[in-house]
PDB file of N, CA, C and O in Angstrom:
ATOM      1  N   UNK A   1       1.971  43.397 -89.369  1.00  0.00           N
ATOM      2  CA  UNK A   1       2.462  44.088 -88.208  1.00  0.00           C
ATOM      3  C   UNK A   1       1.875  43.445 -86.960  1.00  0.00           C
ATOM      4  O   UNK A   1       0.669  43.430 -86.716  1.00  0.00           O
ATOM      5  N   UNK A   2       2.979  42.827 -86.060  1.00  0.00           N
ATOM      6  CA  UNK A   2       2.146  42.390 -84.883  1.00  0.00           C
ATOM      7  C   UNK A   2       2.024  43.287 -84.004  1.00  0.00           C
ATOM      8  O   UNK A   2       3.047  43.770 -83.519  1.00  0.00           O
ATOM      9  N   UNK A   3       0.176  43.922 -83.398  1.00  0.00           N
ATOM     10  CA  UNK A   3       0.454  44.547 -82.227  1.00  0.00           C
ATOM     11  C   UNK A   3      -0.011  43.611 -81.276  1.00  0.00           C
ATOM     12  O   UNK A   3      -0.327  42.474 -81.627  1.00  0.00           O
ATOM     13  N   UNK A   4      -0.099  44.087 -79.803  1.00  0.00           N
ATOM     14  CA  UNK A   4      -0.414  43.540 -78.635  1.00  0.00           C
ATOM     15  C   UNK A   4      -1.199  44.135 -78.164  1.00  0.00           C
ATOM     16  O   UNK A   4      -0.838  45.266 -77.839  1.00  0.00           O
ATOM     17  N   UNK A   5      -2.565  43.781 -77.878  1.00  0.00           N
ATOM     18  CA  UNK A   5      -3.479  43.762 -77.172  1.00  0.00           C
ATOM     19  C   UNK A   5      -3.613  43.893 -75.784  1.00  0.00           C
ATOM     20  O   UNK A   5      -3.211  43.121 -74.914  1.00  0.00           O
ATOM     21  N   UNK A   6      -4.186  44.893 -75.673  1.00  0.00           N
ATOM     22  CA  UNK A   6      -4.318  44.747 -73.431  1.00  0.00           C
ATOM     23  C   UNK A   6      -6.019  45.107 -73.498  1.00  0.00           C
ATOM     24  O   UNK A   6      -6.751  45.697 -74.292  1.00  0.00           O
ATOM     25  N   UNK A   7      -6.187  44.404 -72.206  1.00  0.00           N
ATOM     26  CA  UNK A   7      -7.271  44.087 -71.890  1.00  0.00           C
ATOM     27  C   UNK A   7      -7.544  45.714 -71.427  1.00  0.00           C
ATOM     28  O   UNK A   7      -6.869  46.715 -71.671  1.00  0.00           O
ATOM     29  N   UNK A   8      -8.830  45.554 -70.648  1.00  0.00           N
ATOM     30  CA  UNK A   8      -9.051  47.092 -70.303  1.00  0.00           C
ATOM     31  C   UNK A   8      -8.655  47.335 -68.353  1.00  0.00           C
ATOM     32  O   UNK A   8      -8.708  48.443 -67.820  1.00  0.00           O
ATOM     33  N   UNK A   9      -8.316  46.146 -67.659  1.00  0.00           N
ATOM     34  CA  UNK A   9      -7.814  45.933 -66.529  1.00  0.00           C
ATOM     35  C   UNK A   9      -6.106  46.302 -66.956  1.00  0.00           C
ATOM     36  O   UNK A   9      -5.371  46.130 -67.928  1.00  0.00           O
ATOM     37  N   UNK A  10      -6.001  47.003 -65.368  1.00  0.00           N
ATOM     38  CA  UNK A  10      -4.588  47.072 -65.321  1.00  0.00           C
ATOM     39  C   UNK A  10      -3.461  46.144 -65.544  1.00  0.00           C
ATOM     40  O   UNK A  10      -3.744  45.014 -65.145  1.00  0.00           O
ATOM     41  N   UNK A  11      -2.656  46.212 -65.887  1.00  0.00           N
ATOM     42  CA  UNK A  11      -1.550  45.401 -65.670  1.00  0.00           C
ATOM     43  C   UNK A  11      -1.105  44.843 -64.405  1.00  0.00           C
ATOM     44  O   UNK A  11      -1.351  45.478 -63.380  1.00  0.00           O
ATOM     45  N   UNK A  12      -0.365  43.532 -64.330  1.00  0.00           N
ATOM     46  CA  UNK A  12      -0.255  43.150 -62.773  1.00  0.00           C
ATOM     47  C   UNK A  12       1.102  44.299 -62.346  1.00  0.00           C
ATOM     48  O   UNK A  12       0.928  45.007 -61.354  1.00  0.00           O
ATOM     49  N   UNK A  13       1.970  44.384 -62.868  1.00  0.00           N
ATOM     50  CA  UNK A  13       3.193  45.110 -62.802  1.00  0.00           C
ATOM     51  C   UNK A  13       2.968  46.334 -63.257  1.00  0.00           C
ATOM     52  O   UNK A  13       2.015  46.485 -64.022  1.00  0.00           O
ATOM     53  N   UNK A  14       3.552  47.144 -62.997  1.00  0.00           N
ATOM     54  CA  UNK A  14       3.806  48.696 -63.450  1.00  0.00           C
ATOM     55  C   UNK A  14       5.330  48.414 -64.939  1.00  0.00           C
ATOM     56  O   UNK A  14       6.298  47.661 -64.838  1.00  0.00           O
ATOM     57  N   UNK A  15       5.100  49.001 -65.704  1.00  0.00           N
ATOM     58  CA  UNK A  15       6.085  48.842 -67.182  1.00  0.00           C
ATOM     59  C   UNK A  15       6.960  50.126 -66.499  1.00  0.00           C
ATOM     60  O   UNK A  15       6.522  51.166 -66.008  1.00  0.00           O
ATOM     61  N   UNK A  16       8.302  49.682 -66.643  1.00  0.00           N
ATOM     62  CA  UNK A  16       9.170  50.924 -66.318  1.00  0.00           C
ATOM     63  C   UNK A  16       9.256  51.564 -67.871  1.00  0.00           C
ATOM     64  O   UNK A  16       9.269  51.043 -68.986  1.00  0.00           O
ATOM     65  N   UNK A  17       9.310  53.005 -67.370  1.00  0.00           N
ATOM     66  CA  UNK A  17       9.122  54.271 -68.203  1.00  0.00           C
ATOM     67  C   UNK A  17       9.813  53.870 -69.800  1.00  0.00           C
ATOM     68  O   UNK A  17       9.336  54.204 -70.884  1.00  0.00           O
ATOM     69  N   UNK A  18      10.695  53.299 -69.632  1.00  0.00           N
ATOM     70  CA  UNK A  18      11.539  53.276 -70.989  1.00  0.00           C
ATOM     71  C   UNK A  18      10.994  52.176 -71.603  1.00  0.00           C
ATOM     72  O   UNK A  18      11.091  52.117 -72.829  1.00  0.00           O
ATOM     73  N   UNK A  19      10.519  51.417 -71.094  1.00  0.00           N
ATOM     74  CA  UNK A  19       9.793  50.332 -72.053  1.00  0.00           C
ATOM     75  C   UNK A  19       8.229  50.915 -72.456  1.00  0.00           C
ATOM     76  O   UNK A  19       7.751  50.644 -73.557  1.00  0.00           O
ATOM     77  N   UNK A  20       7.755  51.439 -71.822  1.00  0.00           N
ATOM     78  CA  UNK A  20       6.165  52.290 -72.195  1.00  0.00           C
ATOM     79  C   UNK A  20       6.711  53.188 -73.032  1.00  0.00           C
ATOM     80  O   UNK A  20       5.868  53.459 -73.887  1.00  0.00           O
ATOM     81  N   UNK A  21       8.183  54.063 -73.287  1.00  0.00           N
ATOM     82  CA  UNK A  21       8.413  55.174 -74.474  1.00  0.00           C
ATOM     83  C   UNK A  21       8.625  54.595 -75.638  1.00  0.00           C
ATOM     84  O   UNK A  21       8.188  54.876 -76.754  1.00  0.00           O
ATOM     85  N   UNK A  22       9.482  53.592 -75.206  1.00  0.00           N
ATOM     86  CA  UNK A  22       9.513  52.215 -76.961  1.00  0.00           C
ATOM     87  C   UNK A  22       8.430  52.313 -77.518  1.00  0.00           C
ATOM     88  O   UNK A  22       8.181  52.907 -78.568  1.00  0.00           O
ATOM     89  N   UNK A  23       7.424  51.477 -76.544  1.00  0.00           N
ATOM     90  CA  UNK A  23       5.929  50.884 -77.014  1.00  0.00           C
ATOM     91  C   UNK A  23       5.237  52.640 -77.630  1.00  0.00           C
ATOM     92  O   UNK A  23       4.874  52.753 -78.801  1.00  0.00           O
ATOM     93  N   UNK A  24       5.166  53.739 -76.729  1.00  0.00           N
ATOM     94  CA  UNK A  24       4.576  54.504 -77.535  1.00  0.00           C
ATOM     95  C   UNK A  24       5.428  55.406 -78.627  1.00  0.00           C
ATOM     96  O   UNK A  24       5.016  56.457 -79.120  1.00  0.00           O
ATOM     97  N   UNK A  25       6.426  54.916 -78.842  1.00  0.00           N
ATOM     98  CA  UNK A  25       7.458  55.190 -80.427  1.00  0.00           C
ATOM     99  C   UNK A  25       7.384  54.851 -81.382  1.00  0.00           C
ATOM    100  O   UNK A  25       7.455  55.484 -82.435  1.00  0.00           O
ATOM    101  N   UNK A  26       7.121  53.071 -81.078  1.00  0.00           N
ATOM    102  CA  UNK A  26       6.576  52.187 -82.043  1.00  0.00           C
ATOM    103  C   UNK A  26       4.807  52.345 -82.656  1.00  0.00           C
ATOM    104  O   UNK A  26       4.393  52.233 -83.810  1.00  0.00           O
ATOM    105  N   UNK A  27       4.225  52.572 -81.676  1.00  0.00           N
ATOM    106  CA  UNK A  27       2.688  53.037 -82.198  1.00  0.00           C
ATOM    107  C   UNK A  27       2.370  54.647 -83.288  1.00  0.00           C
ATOM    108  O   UNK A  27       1.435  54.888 -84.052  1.00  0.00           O
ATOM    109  N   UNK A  28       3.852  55.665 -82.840  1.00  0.00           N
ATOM    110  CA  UNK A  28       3.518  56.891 -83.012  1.00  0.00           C
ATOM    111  C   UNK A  28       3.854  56.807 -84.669  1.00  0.00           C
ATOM    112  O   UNK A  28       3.268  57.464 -85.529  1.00  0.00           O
ATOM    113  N   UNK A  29       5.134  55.665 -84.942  1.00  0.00           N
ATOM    114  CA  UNK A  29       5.879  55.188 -85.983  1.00  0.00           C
ATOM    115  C   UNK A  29       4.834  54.245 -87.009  1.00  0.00           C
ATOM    116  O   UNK A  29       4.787  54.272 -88.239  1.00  0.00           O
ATOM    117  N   UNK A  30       4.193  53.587 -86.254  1.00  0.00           N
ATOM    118  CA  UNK A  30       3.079  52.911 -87.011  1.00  0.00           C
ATOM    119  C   UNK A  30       1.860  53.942 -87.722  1.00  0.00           C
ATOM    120  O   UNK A  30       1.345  53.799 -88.831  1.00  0.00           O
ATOM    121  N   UNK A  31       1.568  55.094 -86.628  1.00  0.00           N
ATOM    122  CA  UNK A  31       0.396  55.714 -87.056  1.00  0.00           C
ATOM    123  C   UNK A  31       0.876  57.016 -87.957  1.00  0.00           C
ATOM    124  O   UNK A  31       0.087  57.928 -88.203  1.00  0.00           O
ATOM    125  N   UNK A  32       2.032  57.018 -88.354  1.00  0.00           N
ATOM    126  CA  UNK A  32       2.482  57.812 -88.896  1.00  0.00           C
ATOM    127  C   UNK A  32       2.751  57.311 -90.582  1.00  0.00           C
ATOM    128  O   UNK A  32       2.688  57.910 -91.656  1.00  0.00           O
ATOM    129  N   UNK A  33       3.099  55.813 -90.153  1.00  0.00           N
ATOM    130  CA  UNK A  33       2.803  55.455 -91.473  1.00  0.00           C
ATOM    131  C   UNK A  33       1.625  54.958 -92.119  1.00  0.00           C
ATOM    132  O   UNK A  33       1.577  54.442 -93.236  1.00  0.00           O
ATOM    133  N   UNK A  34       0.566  55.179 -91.231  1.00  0.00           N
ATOM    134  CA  UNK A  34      -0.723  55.141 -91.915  1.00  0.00           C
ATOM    135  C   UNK A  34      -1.003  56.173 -92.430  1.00  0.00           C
ATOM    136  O   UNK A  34      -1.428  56.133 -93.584  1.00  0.00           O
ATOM    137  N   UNK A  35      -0.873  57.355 -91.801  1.00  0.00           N
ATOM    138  CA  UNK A  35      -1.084  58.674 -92.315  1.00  0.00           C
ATOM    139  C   UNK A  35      -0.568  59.004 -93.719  1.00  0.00           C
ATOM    140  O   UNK A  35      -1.159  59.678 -94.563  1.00  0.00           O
ATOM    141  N   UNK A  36       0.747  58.363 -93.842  1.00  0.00           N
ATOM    142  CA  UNK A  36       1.653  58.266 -95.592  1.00  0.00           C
ATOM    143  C   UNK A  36       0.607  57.623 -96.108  1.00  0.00           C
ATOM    144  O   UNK A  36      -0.152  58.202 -96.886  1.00  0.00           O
ATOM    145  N   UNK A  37       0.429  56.350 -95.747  1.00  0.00           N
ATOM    146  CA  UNK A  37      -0.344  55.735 -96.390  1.00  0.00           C
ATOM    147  C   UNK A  37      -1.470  56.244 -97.298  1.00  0.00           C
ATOM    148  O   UNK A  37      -1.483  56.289 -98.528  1.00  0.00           O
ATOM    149  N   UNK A  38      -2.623  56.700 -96.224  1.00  0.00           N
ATOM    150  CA  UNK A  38      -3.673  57.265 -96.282  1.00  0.00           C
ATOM    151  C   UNK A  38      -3.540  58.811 -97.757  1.00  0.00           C
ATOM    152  O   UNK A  38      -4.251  59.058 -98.732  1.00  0.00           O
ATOM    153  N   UNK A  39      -2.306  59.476 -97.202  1.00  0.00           N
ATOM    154  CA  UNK A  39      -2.389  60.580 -97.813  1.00  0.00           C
ATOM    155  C   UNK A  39      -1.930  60.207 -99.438  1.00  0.00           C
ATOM    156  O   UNK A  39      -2.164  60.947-100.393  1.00  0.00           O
ATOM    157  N   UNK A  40      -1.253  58.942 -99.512  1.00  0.00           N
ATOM    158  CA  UNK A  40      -0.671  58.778-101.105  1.00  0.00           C
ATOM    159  C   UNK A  40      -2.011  58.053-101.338  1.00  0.00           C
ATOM    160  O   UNK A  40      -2.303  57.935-102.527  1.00  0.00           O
ATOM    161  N   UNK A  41      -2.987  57.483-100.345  1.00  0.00           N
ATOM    162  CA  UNK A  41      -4.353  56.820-101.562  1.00  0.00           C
ATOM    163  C   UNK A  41      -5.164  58.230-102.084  1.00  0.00           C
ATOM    164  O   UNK A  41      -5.773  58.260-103.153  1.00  0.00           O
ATOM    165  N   UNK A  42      -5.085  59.235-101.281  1.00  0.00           N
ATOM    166  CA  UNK A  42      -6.034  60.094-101.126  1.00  0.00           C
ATOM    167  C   UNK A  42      -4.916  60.847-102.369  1.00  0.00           C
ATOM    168  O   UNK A  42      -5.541  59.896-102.838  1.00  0.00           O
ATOM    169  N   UNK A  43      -4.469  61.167-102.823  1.00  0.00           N
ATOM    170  CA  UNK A  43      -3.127  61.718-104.091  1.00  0.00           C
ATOM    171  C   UNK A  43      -3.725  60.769-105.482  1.00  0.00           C
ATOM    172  O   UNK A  43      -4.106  61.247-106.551  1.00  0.00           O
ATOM    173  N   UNK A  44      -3.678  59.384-105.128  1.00  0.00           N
ATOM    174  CA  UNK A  44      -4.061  58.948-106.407  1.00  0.00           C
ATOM    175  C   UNK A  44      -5.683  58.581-106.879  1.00  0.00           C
ATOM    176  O   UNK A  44      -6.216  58.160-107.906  1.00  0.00           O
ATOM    177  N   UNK A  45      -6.059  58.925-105.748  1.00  0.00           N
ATOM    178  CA  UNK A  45      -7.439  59.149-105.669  1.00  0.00           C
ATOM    179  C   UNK A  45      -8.158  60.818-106.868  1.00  0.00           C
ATOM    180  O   UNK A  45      -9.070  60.940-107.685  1.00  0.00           O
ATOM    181  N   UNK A  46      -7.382  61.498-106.449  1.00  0.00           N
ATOM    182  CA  UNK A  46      -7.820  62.693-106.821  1.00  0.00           C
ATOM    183  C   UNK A  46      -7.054  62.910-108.374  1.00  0.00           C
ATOM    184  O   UNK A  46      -7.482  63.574-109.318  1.00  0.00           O
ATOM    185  N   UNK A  47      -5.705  62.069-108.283  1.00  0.00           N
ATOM    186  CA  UNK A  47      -4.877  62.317-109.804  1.00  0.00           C
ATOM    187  C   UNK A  47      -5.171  61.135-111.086  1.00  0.00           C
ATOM    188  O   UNK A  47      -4.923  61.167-112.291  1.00  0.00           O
ATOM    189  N   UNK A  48      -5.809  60.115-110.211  1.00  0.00           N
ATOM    190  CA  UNK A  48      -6.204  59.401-111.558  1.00  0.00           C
ATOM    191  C   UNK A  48      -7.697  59.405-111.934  1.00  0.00           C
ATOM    192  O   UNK A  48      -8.230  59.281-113.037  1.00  0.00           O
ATOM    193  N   UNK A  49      -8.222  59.583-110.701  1.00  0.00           N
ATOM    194  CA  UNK A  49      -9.767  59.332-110.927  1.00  0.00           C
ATOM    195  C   UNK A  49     -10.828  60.556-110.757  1.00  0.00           C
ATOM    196  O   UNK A  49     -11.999  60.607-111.132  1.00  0.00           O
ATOM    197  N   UNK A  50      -9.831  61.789-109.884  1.00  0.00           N
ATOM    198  CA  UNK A  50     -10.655  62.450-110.157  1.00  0.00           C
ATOM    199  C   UNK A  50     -11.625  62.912-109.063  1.00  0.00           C
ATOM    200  O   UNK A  50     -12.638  63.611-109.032  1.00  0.00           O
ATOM    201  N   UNK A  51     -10.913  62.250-108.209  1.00  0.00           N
ATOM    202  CA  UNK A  51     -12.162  61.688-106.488  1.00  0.00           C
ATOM    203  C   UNK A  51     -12.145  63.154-105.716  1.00  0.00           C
ATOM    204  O   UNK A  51     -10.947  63.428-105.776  1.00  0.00           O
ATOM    205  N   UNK A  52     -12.619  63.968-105.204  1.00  0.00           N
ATOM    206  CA  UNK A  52     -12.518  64.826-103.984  1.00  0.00           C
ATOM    207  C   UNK A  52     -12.932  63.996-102.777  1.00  0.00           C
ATOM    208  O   UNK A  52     -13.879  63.230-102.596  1.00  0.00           O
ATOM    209  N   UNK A  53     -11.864  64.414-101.965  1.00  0.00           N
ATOM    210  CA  UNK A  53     -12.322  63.528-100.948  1.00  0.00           C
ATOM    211  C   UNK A  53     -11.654  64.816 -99.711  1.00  0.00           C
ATOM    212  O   UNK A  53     -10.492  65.160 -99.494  1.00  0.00           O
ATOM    213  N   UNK A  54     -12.937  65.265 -99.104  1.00  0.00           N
ATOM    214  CA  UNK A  54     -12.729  66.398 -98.176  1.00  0.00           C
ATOM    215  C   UNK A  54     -12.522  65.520 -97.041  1.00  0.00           C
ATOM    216  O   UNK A  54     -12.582  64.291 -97.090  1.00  0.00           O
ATOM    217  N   UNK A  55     -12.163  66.531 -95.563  1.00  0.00           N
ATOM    218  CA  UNK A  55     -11.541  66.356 -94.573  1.00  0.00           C
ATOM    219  C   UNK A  55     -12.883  66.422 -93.814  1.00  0.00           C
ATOM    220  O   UNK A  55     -13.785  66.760 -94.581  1.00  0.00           O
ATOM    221  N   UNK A  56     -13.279  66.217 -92.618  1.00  0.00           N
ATOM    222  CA  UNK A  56     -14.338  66.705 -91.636  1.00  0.00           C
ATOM    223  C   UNK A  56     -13.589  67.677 -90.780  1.00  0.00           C
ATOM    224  O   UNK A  56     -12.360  67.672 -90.721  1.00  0.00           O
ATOM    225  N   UNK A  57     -14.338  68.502 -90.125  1.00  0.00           N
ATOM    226  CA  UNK A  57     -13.808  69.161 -89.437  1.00  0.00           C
ATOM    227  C   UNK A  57     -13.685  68.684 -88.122  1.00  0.00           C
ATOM    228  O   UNK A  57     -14.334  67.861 -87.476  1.00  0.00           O
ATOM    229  N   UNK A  58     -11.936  69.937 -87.669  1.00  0.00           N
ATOM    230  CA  UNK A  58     -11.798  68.919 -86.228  1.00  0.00           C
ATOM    231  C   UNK A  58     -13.045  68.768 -85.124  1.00  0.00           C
ATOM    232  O   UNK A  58     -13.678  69.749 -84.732  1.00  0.00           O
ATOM    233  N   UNK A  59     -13.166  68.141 -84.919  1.00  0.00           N
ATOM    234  CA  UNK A  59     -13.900  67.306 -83.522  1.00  0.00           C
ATOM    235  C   UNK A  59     -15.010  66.413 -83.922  1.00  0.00           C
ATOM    236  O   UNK A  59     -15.795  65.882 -83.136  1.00  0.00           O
ATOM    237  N   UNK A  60     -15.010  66.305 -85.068  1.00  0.00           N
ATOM    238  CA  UNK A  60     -16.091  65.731 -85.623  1.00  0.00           C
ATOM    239  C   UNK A  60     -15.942  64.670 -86.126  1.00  0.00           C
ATOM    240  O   UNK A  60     -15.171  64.503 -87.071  1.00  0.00           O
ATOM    241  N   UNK A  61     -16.666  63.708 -85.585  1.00  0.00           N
ATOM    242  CA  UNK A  61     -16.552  61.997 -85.580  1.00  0.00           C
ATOM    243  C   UNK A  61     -17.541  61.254 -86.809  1.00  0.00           C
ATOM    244  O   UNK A  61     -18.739  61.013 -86.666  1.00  0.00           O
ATOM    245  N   UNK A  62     -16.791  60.984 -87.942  1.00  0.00           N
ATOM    246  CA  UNK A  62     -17.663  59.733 -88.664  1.00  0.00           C
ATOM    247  C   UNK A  62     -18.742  58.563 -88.269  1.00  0.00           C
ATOM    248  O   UNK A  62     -19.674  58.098 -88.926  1.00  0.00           O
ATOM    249  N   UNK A  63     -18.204  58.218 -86.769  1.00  0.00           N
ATOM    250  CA  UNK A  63     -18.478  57.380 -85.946  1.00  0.00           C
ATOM    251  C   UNK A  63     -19.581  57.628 -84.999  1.00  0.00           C
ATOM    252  O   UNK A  63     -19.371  58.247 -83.956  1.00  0.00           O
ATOM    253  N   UNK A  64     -21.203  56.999 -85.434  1.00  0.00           N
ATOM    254  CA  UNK A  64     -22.275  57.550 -84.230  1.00  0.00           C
ATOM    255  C   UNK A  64     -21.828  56.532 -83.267  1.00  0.00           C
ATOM    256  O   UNK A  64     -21.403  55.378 -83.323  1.00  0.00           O
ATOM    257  N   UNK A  65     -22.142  57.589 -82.172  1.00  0.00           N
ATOM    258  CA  UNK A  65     -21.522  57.046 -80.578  1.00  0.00           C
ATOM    259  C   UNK A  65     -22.632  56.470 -79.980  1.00  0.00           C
ATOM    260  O   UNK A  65     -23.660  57.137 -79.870  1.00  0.00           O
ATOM    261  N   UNK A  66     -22.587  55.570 -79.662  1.00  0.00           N
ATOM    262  CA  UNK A  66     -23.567  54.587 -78.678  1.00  0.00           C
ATOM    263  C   UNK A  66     -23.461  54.652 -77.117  1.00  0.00           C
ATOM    264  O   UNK A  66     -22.432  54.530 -76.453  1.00  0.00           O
ATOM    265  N   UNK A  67     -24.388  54.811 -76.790  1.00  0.00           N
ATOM    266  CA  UNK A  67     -24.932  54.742 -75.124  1.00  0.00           C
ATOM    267  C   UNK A  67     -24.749  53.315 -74.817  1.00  0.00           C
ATOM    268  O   UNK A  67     -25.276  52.488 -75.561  1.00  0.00           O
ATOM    269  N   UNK A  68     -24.037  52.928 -73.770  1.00  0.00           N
ATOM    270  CA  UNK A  68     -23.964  51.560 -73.273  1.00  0.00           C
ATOM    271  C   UNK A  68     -24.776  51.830 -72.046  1.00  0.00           C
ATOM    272  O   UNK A  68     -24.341  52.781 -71.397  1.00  0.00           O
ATOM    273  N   UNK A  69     -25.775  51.283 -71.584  1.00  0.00           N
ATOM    274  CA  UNK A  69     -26.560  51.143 -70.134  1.00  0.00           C
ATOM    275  C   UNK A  69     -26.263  49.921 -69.500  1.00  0.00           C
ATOM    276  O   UNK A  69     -26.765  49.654 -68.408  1.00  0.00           O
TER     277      UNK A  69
END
């Protein structure tokens, strides 16, 4: 899947509206099929092997957050 990368600076141009709803259709379409994804490993996870594999609760990040100074 090719995505495109943007820097963390603005764009020189402003994207008219209908090309930014594509781009976030195509991402919503991508992350939606990760979610299939995710949920049929997590199915054969639990039906062949046996795995529990719980959820965290919402707001709660896997990820320790780092202080940048």
């Amino acid at each position: 899947m090719g995505k495109k990368v943007q820097g963390m600076s603005a764009p020189s141009k402003p994207v008219p509206p209908e090309q930014r709803i594509k781009e976030l259709e195509l991402q919503l379409k991508e992350a939606q099929q990760k979610a299939a994804f995710f949920e049929a490993v997590v199915g054969v996870l639990k039906r062949d092997y046996g795995v529990q594999v719980a959820k965290k609760p919402v707001g709660k990040s896997s990820r320790k957050s780092s202080s940048k100074d």
